[in-house]
Residue frames as a rotation matrix with the C-alpha (Angstrom) as fourth column:
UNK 1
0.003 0.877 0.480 10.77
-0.437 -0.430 0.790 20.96
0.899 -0.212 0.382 -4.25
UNK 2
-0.336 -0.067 0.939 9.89
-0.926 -0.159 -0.343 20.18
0.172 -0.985 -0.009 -0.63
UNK 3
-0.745 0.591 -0.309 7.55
0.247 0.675 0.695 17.75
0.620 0.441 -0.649 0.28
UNK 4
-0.258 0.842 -0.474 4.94
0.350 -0.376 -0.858 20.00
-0.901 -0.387 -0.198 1.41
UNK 5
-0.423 -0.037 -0.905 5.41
-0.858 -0.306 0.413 21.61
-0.293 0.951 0.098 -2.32
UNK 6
-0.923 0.098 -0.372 5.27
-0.111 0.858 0.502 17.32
0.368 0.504 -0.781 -3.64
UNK 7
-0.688 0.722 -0.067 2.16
0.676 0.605 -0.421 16.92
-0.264 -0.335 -0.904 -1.63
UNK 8
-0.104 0.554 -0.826 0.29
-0.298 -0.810 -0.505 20.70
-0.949 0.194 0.250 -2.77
UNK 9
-0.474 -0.037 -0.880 0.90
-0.879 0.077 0.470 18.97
0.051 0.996 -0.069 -6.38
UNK 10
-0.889 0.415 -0.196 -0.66
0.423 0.906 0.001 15.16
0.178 -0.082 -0.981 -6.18
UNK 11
-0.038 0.980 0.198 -4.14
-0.910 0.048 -0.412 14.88
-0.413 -0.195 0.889 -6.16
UNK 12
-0.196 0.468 0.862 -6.34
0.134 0.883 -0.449 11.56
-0.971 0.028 -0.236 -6.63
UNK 13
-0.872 0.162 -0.462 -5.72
-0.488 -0.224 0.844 11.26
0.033 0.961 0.274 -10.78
UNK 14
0.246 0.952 0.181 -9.43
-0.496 0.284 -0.821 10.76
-0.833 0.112 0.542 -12.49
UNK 15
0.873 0.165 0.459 -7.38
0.100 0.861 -0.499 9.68
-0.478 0.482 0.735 -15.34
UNK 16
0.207 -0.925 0.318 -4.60
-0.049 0.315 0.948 8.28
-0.977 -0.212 0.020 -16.53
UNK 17
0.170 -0.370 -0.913 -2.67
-0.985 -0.073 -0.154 8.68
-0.009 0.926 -0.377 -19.83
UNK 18
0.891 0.218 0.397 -2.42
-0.232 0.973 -0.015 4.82
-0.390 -0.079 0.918 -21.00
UNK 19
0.721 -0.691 -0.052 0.71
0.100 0.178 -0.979 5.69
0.686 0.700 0.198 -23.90
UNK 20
0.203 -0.895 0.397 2.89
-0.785 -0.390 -0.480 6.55
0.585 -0.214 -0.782 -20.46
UNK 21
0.614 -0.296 -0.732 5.10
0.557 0.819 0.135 4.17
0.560 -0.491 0.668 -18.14
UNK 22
0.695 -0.579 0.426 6.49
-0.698 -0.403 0.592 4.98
-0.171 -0.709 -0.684 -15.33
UNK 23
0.122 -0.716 -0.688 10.19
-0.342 0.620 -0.706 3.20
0.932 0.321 -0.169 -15.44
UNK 24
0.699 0.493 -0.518 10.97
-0.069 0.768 0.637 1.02
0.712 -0.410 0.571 -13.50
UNK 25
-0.413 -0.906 -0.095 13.48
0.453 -0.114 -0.884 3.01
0.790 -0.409 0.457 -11.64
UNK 26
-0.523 0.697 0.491 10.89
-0.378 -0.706 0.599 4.91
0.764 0.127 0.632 -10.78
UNK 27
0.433 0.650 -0.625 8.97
-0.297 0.757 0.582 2.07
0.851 -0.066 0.520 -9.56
UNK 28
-0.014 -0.643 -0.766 11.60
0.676 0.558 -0.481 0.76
0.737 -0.524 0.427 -7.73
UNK 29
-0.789 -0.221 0.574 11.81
-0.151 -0.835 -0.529 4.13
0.596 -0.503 0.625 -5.75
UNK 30
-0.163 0.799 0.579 8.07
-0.872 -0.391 0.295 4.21
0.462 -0.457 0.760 -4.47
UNK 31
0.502 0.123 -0.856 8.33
0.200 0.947 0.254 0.11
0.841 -0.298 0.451 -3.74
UNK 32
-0.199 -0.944 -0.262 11.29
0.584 0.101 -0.806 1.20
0.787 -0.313 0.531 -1.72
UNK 33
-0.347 0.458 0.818 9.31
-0.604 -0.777 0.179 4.09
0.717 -0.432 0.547 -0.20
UNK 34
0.415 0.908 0.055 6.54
-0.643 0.251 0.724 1.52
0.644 -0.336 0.688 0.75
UNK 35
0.248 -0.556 -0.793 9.46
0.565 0.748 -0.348 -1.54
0.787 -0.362 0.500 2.11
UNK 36
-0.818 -0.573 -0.045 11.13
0.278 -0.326 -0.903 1.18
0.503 -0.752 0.426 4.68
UNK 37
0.006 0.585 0.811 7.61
-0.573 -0.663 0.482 2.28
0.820 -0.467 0.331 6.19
UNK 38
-0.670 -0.213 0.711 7.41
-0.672 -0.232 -0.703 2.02
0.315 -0.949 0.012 9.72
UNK 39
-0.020 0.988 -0.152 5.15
-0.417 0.130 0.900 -1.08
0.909 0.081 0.409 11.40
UNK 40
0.409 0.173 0.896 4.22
-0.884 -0.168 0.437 -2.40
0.226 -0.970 0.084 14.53
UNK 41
0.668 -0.402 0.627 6.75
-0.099 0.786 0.610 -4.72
-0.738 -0.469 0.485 16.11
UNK 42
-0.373 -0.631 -0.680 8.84
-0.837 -0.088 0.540 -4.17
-0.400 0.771 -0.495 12.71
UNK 43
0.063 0.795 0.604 6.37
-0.159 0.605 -0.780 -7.10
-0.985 -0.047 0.165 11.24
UNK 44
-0.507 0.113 -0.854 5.66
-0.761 -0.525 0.382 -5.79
-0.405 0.844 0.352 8.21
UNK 45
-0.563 0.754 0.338 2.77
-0.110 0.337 -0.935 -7.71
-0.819 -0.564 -0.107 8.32
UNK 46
0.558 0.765 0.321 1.98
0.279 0.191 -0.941 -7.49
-0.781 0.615 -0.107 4.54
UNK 47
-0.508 -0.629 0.589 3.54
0.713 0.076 0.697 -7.68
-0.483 0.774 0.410 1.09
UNK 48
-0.129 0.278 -0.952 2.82
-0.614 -0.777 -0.143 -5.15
-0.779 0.565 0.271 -2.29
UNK 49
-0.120 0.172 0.978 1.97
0.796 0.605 -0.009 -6.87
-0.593 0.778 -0.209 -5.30
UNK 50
-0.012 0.231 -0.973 2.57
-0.331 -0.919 -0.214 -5.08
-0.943 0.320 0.087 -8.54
UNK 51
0.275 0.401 0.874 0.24
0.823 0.372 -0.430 -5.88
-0.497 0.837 -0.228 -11.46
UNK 52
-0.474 -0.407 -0.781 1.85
-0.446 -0.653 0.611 -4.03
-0.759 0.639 0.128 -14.71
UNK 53
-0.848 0.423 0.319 0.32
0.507 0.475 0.719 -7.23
0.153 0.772 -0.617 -17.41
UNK 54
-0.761 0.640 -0.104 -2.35
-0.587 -0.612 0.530 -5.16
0.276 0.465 0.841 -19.30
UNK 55
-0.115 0.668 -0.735 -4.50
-0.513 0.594 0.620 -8.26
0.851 0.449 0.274 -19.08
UNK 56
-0.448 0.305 -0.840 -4.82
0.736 0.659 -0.153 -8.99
0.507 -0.687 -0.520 -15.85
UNK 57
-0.977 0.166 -0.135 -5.61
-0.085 -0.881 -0.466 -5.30
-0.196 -0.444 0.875 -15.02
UNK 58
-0.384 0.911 -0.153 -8.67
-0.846 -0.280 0.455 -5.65
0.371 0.304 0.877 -17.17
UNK 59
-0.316 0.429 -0.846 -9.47
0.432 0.859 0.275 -9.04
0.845 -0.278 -0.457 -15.32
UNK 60
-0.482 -0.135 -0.866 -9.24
0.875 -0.024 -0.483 -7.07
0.045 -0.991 0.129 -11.97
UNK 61
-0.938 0.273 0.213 -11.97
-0.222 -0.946 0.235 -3.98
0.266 0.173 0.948 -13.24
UNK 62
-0.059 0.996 -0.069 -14.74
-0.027 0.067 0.997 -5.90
0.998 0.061 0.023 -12.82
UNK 63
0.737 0.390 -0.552 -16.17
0.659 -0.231 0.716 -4.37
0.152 -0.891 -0.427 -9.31
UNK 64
-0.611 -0.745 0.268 -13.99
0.762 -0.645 -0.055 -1.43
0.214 0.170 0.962 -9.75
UNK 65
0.492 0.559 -0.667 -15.52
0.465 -0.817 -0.341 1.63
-0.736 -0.143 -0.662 -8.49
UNK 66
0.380 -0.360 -0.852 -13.12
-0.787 -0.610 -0.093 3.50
-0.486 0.706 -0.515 -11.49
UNK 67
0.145 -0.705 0.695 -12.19
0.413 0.681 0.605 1.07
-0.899 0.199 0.389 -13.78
UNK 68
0.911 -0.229 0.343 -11.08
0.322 -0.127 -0.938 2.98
0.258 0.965 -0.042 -16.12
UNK 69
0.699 -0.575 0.425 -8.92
-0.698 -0.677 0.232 4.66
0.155 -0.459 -0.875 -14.08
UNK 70
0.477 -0.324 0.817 -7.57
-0.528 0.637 0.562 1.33
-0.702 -0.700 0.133 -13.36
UNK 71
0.847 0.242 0.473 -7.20
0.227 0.640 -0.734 0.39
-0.480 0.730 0.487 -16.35
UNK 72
0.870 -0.304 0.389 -5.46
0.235 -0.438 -0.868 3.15
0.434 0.846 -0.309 -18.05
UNK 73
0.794 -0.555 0.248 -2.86
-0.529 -0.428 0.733 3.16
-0.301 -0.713 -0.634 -15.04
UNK 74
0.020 -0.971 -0.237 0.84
-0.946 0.058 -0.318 2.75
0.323 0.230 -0.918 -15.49
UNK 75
-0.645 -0.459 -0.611 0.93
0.050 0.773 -0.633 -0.15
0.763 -0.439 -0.475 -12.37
UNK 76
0.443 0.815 0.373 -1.46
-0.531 -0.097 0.842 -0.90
0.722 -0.571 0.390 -9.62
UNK 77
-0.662 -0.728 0.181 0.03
-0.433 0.174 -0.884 -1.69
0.612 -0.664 -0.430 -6.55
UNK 78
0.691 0.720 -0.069 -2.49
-0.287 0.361 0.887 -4.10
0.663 -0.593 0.456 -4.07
UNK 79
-0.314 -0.379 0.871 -1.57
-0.884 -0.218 -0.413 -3.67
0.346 -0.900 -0.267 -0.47
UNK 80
0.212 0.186 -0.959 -1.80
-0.301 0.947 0.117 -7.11
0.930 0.263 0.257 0.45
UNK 81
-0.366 -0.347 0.863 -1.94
-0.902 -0.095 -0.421 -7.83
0.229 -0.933 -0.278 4.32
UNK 82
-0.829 -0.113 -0.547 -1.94
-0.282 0.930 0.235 -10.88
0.483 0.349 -0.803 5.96
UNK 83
-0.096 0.931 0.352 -4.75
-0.238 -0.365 0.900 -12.49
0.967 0.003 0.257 6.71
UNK 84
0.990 0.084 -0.111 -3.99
0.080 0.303 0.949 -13.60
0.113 -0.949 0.294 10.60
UNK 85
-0.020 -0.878 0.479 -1.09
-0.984 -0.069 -0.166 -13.45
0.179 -0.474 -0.862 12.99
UNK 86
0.827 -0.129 -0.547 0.41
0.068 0.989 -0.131 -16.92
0.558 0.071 0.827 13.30
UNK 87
0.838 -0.475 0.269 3.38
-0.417 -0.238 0.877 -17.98
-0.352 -0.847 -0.398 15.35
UNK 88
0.128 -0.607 0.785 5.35
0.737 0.587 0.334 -19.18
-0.664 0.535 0.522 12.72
UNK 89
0.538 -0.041 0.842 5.01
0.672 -0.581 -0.458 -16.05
0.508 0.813 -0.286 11.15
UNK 90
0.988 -0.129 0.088 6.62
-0.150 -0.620 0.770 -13.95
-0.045 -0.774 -0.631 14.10
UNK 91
0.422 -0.905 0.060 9.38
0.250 0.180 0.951 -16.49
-0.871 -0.386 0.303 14.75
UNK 92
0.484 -0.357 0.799 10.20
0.841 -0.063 -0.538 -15.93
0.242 0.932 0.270 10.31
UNK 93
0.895 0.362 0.262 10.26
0.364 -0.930 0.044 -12.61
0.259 0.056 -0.964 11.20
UNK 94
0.880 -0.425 0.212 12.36
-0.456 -0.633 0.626 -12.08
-0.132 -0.648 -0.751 13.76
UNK 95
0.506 -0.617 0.602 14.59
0.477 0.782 0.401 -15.36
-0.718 0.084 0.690 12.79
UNK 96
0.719 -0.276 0.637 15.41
0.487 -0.455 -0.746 -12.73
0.496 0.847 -0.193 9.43
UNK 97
0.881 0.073 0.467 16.18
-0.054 -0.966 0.252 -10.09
0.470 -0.247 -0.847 11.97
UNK 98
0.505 -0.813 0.291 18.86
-0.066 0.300 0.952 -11.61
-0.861 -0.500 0.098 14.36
UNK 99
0.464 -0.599 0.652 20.24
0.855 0.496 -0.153 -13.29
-0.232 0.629 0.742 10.82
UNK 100
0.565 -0.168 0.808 20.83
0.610 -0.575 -0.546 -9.78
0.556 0.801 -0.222 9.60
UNK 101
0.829 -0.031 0.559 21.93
-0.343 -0.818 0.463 -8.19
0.442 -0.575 -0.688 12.74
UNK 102
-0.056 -0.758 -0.650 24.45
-0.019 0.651 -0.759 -11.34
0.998 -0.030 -0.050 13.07
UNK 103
-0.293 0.286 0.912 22.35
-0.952 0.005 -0.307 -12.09
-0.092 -0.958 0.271 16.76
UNK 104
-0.973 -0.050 0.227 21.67
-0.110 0.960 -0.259 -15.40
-0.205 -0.277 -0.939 18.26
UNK 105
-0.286 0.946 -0.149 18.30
-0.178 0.101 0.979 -16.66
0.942 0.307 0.139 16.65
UNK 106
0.498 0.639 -0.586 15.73
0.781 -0.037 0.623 -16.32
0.376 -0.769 -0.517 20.05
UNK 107
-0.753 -0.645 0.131 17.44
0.441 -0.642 -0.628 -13.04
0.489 -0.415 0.767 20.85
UNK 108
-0.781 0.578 0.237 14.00
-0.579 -0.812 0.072 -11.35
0.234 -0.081 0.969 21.04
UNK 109
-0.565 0.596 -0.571 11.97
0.193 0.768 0.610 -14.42
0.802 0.234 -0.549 22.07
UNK 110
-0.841 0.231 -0.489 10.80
0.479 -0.103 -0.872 -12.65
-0.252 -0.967 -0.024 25.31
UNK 111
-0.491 0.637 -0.594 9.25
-0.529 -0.760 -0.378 -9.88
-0.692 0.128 0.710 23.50
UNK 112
-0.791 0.255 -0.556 8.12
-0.411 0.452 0.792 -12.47
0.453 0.855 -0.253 20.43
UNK 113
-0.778 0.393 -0.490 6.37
0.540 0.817 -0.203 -14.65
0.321 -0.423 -0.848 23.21
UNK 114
-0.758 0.491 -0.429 4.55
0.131 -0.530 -0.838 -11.70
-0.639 -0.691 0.338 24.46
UNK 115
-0.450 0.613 -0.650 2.96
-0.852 -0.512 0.107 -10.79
-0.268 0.602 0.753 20.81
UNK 116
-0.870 0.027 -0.493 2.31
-0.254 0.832 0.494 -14.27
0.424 0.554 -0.716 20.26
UNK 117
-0.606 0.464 -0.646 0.20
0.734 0.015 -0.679 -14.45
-0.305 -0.886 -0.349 23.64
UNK 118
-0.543 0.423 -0.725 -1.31
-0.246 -0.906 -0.345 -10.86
-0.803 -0.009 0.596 22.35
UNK 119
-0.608 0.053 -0.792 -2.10
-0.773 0.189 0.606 -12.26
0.182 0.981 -0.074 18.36
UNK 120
-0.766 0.111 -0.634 -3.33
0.015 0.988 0.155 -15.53
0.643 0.109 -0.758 19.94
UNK 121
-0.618 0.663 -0.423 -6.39
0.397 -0.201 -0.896 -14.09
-0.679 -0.721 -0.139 22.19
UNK 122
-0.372 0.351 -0.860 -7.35
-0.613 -0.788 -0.057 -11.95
-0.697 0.506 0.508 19.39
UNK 123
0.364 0.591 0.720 -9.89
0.281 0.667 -0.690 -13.27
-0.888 0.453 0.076 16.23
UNK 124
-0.173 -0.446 0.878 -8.49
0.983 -0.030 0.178 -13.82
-0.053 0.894 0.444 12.47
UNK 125
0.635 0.406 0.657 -10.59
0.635 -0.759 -0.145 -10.61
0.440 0.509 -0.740 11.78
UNK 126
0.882 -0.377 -0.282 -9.07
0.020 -0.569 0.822 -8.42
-0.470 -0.731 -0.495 15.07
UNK 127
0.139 -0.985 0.098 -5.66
0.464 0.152 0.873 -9.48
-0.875 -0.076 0.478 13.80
UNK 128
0.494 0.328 0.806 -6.62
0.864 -0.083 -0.496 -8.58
-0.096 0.941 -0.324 9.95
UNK 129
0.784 0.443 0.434 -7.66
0.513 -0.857 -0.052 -5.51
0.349 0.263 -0.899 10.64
UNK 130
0.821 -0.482 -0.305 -4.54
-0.379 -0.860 0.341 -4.40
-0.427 -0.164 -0.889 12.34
UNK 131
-0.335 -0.831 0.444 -2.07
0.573 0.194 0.796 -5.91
-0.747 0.521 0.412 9.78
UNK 132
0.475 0.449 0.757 -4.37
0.843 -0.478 -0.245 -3.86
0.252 0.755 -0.605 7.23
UNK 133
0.942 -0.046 -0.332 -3.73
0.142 -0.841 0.523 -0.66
-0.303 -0.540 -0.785 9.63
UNK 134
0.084 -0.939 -0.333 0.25
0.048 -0.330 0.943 -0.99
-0.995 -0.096 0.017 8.59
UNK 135
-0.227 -0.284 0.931 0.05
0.971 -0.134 0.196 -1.33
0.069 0.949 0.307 4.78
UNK 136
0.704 0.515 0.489 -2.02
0.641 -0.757 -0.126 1.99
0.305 0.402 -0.863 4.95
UNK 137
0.576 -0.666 -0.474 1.51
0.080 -0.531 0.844 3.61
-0.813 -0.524 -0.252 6.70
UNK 138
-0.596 -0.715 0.365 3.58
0.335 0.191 0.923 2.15
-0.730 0.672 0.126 3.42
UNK 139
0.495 0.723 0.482 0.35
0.868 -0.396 -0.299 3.24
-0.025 0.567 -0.823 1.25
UNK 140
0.909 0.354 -0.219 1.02
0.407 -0.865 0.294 6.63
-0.085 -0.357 -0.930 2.27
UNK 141
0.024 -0.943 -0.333 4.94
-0.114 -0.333 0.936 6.87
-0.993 0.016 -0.115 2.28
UNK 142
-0.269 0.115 0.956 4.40
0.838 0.516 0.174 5.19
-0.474 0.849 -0.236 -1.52
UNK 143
0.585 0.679 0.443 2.17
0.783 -0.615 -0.090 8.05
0.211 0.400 -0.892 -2.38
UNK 144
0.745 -0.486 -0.456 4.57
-0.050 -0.723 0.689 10.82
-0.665 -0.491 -0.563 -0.93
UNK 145
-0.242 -0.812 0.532 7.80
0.028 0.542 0.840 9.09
-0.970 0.218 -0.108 -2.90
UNK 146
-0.286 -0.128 0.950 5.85
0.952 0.074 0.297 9.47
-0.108 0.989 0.101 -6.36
UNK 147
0.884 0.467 -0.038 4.88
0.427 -0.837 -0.342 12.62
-0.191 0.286 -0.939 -5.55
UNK 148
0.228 -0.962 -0.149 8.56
-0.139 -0.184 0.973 13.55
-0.964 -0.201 -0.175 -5.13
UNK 149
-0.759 -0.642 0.106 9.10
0.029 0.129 0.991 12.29
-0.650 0.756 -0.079 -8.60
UNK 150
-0.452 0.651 -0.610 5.95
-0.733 -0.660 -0.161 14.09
-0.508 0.375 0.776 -10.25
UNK 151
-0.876 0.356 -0.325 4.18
0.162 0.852 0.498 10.64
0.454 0.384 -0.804 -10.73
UNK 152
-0.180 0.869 0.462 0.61
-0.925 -0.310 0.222 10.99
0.336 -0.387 0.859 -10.43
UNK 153
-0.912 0.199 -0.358 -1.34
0.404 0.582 -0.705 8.27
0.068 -0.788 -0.612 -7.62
UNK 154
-0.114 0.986 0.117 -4.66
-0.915 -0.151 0.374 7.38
0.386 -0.065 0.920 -6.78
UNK 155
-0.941 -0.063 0.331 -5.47
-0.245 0.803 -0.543 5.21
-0.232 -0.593 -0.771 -3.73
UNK 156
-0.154 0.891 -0.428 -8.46
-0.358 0.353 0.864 3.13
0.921 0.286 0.264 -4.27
UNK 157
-0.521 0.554 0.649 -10.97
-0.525 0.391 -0.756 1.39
-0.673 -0.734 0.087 -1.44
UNK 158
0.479 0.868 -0.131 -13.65
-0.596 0.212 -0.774 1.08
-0.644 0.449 0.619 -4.29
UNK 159
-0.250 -0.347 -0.904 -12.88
-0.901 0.424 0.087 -2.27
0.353 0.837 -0.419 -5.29
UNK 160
0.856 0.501 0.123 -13.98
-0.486 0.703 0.519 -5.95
0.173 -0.504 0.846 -4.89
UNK 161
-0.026 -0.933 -0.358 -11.41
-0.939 0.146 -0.312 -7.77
0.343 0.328 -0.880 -3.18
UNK 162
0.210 0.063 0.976 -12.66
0.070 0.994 -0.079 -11.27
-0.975 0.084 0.204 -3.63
UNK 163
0.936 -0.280 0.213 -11.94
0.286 0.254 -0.924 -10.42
0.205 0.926 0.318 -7.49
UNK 164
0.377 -0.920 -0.103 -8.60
-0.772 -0.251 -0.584 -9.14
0.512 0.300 -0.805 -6.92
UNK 165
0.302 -0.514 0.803 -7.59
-0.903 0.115 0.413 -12.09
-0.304 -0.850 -0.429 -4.25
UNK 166
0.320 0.154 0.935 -8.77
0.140 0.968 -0.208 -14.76
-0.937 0.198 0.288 -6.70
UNK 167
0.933 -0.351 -0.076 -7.03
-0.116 -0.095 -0.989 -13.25
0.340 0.931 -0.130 -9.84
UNK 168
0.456 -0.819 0.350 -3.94
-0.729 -0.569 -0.381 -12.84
0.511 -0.081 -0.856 -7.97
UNK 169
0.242 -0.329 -0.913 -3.76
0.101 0.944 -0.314 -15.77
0.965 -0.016 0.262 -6.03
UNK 170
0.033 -0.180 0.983 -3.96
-0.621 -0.774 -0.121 -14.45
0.783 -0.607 -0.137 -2.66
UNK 171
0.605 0.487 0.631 -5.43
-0.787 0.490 0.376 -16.91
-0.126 -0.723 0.679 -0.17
UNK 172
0.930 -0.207 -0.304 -2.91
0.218 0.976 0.004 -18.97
0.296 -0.070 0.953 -0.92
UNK 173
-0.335 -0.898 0.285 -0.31
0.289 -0.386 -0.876 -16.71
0.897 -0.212 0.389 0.15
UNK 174
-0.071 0.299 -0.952 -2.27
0.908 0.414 0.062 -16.26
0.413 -0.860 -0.301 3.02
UNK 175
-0.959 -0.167 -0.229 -2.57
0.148 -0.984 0.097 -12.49
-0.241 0.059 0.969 2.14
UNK 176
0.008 0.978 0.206 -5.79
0.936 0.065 -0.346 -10.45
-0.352 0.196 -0.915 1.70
UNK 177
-0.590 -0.295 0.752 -5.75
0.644 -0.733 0.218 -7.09
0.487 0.613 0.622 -0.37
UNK 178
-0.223 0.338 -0.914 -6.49
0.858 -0.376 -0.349 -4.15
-0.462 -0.862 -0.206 1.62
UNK 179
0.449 0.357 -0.819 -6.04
0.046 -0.925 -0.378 -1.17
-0.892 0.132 -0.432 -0.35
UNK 180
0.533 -0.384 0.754 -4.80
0.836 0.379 -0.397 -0.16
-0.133 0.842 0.523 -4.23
UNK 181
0.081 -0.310 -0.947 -2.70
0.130 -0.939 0.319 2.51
-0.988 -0.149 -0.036 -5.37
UNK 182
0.719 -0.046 0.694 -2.61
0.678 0.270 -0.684 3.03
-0.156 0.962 0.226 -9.13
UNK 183
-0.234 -0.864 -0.447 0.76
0.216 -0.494 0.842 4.90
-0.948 0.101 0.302 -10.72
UNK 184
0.132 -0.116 0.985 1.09
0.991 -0.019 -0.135 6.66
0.034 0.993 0.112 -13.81
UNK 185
-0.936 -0.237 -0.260 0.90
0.239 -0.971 0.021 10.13
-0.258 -0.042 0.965 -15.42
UNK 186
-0.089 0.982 -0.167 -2.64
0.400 -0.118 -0.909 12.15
-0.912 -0.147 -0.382 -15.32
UNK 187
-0.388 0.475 0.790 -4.48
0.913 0.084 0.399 12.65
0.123 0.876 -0.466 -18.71
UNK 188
-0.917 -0.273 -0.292 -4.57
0.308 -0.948 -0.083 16.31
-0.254 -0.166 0.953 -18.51
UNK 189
-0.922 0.380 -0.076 -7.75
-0.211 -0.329 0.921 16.60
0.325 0.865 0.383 -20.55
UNK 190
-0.004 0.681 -0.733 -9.67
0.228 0.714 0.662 13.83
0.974 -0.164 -0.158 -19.22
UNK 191
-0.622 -0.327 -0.712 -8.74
0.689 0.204 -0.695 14.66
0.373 -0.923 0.098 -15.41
UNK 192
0.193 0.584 0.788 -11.56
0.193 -0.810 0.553 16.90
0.962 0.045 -0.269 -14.14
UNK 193
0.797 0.032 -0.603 -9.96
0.571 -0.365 0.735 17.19
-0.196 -0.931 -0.309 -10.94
UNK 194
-0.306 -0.940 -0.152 -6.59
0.880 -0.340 0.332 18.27
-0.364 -0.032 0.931 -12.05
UNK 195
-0.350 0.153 0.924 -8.24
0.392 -0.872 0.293 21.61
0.851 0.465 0.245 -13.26
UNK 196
0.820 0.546 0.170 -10.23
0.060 -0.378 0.924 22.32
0.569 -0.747 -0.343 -9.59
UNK 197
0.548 -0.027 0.836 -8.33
-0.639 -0.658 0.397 23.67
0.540 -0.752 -0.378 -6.57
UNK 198
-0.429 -0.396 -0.812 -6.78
0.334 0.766 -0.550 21.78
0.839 -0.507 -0.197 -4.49
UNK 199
0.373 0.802 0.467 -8.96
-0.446 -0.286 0.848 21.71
0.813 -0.525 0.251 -0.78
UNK 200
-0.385 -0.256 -0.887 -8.51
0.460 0.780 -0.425 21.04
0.800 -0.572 -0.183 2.17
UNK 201
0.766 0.620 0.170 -10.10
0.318 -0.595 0.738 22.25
0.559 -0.511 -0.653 5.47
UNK 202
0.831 -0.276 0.483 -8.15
-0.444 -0.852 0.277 25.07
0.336 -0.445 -0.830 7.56
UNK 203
-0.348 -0.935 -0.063 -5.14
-0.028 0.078 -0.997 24.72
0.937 -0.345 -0.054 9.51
UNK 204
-0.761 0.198 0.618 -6.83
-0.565 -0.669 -0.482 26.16
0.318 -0.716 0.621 12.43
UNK 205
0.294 0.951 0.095 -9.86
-0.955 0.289 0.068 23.66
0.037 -0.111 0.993 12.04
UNK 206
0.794 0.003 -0.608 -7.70
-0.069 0.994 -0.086 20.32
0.604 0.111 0.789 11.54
UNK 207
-0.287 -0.943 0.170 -5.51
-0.129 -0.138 -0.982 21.20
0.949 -0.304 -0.082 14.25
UNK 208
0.753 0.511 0.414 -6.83
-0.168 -0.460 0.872 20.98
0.636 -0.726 -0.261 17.95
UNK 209
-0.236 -0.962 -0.136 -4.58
0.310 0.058 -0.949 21.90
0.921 -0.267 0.284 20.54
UNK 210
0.566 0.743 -0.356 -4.85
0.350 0.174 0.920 21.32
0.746 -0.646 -0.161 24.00
């Protein structure tokens, strides 16, 4: 199938068969999806955490907007962005980058100094909010990547993430969960969307062209 075909199939599952697993080749694929997505300054500015232990899922329902859904999922994936730009995080960064590219470490220290100077005017929040902005690029390739392999997906907002940062241990990784993605296969029965249409508004209407 394409992946205009993979994306006419996926919809936001209402529920999730609990007896399936997605394998963990599988898994590995859509992680991989989410690792190659595209961010600003090549950063990658935030990590994936995947929660598979039954028992911490049900720790992380309470303030669920769907916790069943959450529940009965294969894996939940929390998009996990840091919470500030730091200059010790940059130089990691880029110090990886030369290492791999087999370049003197400060190859890129012109352009490094520049984001540092840019990151370092800006408030924790300002900086947050656009390290959030790149998980939601790897969100999105993630979600594409199980459609491709007829895994069903459902991004979440509606959650509390002071309970997921303090089950997981976030703030000490200096990470702040941004968005969820849950994996599995969709409970045919139980799914009252997977019977409705699929929607979207026109071509002609979400297009403007100038």
């Amino acid at each position: 199938m394409s992946l205009i075909e993979d994306l006419q199939w996926r919809h936001a599952v209402k529920a999730y068969d609990s007896t399936k697993k997605v394998s963990e080749e599988d898994l590995n694929k859509i992680l991989e999806a989410a690792r190659l997505a595209p961010t600003s300054s090549g950063l990658q500015p935030f990590r994936v955490v995947v929660v598979e232990n039954q028992e911490l899922k049900k720790q992380m329902v309470k303030g669920a907007l769907n916790p069943e859904v959450m529940r009965d999922s294969s894996h939940v994936l929390v998009f996990a962005a840091w919470d500030n730009y730091s200059a010790e995080k940059i130089d990691k960064v880029y110090d990886y980058h030369t290492d791999v590219r087999e370049l003197p470490r400060g190859r890129f220290s012109s352009y490094t100094d520049q984001l540092k100077v840019i990151y370092g005017a800006q408030t924790a929040e300002e900086n947050f909010a656009h390290t959030a902005r790149q998980a939601y690029i790897a969100l999105g390739l993630a979600m594409a990547q199980a459609a491709e392999l007829k895994i069903d997906s459902t991004p979440a907002e509606g959650f509390s993430s002071e309970v997921v940062d303090e089950i997981l241990g976030l703030k000490e990784l200096g990470l702040k969960s941004v968005t969820l993605l849950y994996l599995g296969y969709r409970d045919s029965e139980n799914d009252w969307l997977s019977k409705m249409k699929k929607v979207r508004i026109p071509m002609d209407e979400f297009i403007i062209k100038k």
